[in-house]
C-alpha positions in Angstrom: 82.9 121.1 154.4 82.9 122.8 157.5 84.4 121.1 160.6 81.5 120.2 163.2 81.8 122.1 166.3 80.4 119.2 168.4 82.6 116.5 167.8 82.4 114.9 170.9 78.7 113.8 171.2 79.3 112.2 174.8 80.6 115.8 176.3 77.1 117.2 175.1 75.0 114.5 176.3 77.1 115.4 179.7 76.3 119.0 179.5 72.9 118.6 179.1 72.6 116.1 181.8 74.9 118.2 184.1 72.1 121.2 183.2 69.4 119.0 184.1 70.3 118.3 187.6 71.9 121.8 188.0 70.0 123.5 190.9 67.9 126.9 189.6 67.6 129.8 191.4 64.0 131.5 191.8 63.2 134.2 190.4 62.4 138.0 192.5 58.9 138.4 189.6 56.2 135.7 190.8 56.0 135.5 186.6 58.7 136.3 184.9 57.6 135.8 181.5 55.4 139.5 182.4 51.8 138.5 181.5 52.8 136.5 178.2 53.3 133.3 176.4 55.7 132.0 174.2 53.9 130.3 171.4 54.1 127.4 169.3 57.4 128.5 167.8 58.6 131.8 169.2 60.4 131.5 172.5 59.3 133.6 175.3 62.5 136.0 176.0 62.3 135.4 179.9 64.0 132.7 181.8 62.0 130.3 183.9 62.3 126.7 185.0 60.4 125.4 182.1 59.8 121.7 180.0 58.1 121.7 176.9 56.9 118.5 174.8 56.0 119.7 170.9 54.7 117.9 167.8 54.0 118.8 164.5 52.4 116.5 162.0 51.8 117.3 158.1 48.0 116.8 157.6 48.4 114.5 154.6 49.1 111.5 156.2 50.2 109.4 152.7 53.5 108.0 152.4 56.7 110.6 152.5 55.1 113.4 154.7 57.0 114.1 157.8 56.2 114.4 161.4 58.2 115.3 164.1 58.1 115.0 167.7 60.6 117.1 170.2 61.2 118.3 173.7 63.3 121.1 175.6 64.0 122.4 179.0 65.0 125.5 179.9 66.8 126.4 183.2 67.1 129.5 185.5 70.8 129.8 186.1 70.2 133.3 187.9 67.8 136.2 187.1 69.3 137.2 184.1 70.9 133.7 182.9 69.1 130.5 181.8 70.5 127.4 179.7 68.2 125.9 176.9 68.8 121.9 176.8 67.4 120.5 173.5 66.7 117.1 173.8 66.7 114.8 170.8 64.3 115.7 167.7 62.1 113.0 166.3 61.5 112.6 162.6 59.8 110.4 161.0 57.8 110.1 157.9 54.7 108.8 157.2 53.1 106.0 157.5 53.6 106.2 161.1 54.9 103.0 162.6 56.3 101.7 159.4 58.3 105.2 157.6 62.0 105.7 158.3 62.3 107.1 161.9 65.1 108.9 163.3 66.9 111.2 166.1 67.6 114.4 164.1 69.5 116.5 167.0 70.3 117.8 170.3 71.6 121.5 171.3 72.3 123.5 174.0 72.1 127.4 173.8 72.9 130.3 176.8 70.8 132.8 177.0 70.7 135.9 178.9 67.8 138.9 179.8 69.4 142.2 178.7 66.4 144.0 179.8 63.2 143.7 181.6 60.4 146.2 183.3 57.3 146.0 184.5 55.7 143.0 186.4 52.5 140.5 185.2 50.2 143.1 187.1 51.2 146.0 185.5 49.6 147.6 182.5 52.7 147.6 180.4 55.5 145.2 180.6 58.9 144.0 178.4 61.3 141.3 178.0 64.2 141.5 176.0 67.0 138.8 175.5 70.0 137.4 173.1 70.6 133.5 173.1 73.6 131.7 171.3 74.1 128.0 171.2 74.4 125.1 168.3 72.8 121.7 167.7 74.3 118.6 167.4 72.7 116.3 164.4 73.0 112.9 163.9 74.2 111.6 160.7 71.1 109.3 158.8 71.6 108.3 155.6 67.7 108.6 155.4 67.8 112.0 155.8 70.4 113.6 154.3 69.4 117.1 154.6 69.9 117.1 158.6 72.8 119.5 160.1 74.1 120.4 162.7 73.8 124.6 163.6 75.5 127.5 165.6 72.1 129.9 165.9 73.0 133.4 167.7 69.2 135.2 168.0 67.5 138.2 169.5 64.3 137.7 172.1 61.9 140.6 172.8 58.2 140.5 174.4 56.2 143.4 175.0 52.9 143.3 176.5 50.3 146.5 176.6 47.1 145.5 178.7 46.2 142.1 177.3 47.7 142.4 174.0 51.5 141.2 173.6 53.8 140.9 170.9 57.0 138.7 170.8 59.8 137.6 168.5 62.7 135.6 167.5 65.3 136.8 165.0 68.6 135.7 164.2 70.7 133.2 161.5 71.2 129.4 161.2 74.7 128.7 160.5 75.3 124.9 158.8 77.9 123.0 160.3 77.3 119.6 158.2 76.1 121.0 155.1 77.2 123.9 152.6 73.6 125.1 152.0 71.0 125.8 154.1 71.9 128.7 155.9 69.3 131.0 156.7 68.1 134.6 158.6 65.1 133.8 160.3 62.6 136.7 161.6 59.5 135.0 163.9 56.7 137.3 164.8 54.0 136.7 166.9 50.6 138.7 168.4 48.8 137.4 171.5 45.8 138.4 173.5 44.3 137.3 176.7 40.9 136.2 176.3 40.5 135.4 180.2 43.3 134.6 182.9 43.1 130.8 180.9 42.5 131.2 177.5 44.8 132.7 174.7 44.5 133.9 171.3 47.9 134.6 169.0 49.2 134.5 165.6 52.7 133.9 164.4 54.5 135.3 161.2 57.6 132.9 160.6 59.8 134.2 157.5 62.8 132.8 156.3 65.4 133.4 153.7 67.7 130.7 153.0 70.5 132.5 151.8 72.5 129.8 149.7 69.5 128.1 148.4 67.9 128.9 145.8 65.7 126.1 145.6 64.2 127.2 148.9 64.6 130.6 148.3 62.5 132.6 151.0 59.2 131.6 152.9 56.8 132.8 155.3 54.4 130.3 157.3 51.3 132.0 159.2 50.1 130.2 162.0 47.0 130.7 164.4 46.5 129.3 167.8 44.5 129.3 170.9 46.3 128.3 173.9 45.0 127.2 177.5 46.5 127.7 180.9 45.9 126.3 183.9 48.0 126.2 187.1 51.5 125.7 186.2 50.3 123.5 182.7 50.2 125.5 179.4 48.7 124.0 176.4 48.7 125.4 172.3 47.0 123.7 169.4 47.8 125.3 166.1 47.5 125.4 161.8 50.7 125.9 160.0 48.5 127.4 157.1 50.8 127.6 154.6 53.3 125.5 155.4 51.7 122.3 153.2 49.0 122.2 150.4 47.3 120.0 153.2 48.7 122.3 155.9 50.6 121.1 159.5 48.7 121.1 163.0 51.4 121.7 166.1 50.6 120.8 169.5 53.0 122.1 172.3 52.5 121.2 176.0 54.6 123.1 178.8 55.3 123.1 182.4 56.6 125.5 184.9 58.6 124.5 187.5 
């Protein structure tokens, strides 16, 4: 087995607390994300003061689905540089209330803006980024298939008018475990409706590379999404990912 990077579980707790209170710079763009939103599970390349609360819930409710609850910030260490603090990962499976429940991980991950143009007025604008950082899992003997992670990725946003595109692509290396390690490529298509309301669409496909059991996936999943003031809200179908389907939920704040 491969040792764990994050031995020390009290030094990451410290880091993330010492990245919450951490004071932020502003930002020169009034919107640095350009015009577009990250969505329910691609990442918006820009760095911005930023909490986000997410759920995702398998639709068939009976006994041995999963659900899992989670939360990030992400923090402006500059223009160009921003820390992602993962706080810890909820999972639980059903029924609620009376399935095992239990802390899957926390991570932190650096990430920094290669490459930017264009502002949220103009009629074309990009976003392009690389991020590196690991997560910490807990051990649970009720869920043996949690591990810990060292994920290098690639950002990028472009927006034309009020279409945008975005995605994250880059590999899950297990720390914990000998399989599971995967390339991920996340795709996603947005369009403005109005200066509140969103429409996208996200591609997710995975190969996990040493499993054959899991073997490749891809999980489609539309959205609408609502802004207003500094509150962003996304409702979502993970088509695919179920017979039954998953809805996700995500709920963001700019600072």
């Amino acid at each position: 087995m491969k040792p764990n990077p994050f031995r020390s579980l009290s030094s990451l707790i410290a880091l993330s607390f010492l990245a919450l209170i951490a004071p932020c710079q502003s930002l020169a763009d009034d919107d640095p994300s350009r015009g577009m939103l990250r969505s329910l599970n691609i990442d918006n390349p820009a760095v911005q003061n930023t909490y986000y609360l997410s759920a995702s819930v398998n639709n068939d409710m009976s006994a041995g689905h999963y659900y899992y609850l989670y939360g990030e910030g992400l923090f402006a260490l500059g223009k160009d540089w921003g820390l992602e603090a993962d706080l810890p990962e909820i999972i639980g499976r059903q029924p609620l209330g009376q399935g095992p429940a239990a802390f899957e991980s926390v991570g932190l991950d650096l990430r920094y803006v290669a490459y930017q143009f264009g502002t949220s007025d103009s009629d074309e604008a990009g976003v392009f980024s690389i991020q590196a950082g690991g997560d910490y899992a807990f051990p649970d003997a009720r869920f043996k298939f949690l591990s810990g992670s060292l994920t290098p990725e690639l950002l990028g946003g472009y927006r034309s008018g009020k279409w945008f595109i975005q995605g994250n692509y880059g590999f899950n290396e297990m720390v914990d475990r000998e399989s599971g390690n995967n390339l991920f490529a996340n795709t996603g298509l947005g369009y403005s409706l109005s200066g509140d309301w969103f429409l996208q669409v996200e591609a997710n496909y995975t190969d996990f590379l040493n499993d054959p059991k899991l073997g490749t996936q891809w999980i489609f999943v539309p959205q609408v999404a609502f802004v207003t003031g500094d509150w962003l809200f996304e409702l979502g179908e993970e088509l695919n990912e179920s017979n039954a389907g998953t809805t996700d939920l995500l709920i963001a704040h700019t600072l």
